[in-house]
N, C-alpha and C positions, 0 to 999 in steps of 0.2 A: 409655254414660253412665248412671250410678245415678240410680234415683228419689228425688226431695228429699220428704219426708215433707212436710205438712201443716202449712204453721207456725201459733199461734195464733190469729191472726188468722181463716183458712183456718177453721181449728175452730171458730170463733167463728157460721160461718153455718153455716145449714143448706143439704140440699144444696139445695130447692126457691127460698133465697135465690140462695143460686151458681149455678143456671140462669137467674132469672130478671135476674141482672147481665150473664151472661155473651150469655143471651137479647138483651137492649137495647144489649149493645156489640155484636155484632154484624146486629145491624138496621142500627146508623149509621154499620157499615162498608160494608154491602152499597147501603144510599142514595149510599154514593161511590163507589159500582159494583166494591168490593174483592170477589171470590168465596173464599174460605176452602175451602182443600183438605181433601181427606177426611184427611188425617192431620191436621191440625192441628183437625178438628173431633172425632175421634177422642181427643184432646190433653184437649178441652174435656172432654168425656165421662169422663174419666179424673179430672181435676178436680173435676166437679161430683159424682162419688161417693165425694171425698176421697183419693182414691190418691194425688194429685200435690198440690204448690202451685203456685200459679198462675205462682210462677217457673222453674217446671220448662215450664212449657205456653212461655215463652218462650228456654229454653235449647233446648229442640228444636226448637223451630223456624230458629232461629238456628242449629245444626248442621245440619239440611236444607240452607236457603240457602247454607252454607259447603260442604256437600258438595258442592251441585250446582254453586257456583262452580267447586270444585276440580275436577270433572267438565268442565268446560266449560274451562277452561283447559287441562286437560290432552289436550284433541279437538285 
């Protein structure tokens, strides 16, 4: 799967912004007891130093889950 460049938006923060969003979303997902796997924090990371857009952090993750569906079905 190709990396989605940066869209404007993306560009628009800095990265010390994009961690500190990405910081607070995920504080209030871990309060609803969500744990975020090391690749998808990996994801984040990729992210907040501009590599990816942040719709890339959800197309992979989204591929995971569908892998590992297709994984699990096929056991």
């Amino acid at each position: 799967m190709p990396d989605t460049v940066a869209t404007p938006q993306d560009a628009a923060e800095t990265a010390a912004e994009r961690r500190a969003h990405l910081d607070q979303a995920l504080a209030s997902t871990r309060l609803e007891g969500h744990v975020p796997t090391p690749e998808f924090l990996s994801d984040c990371e990729d992210y907040i130093a501009g590599r990816i857009a942040r719709e890339e952090i959800l197309a992979r993750e989204v591929e995971r889950v569908l892998g590992t569906k297709r994984a699990a079905d096929a056991a």
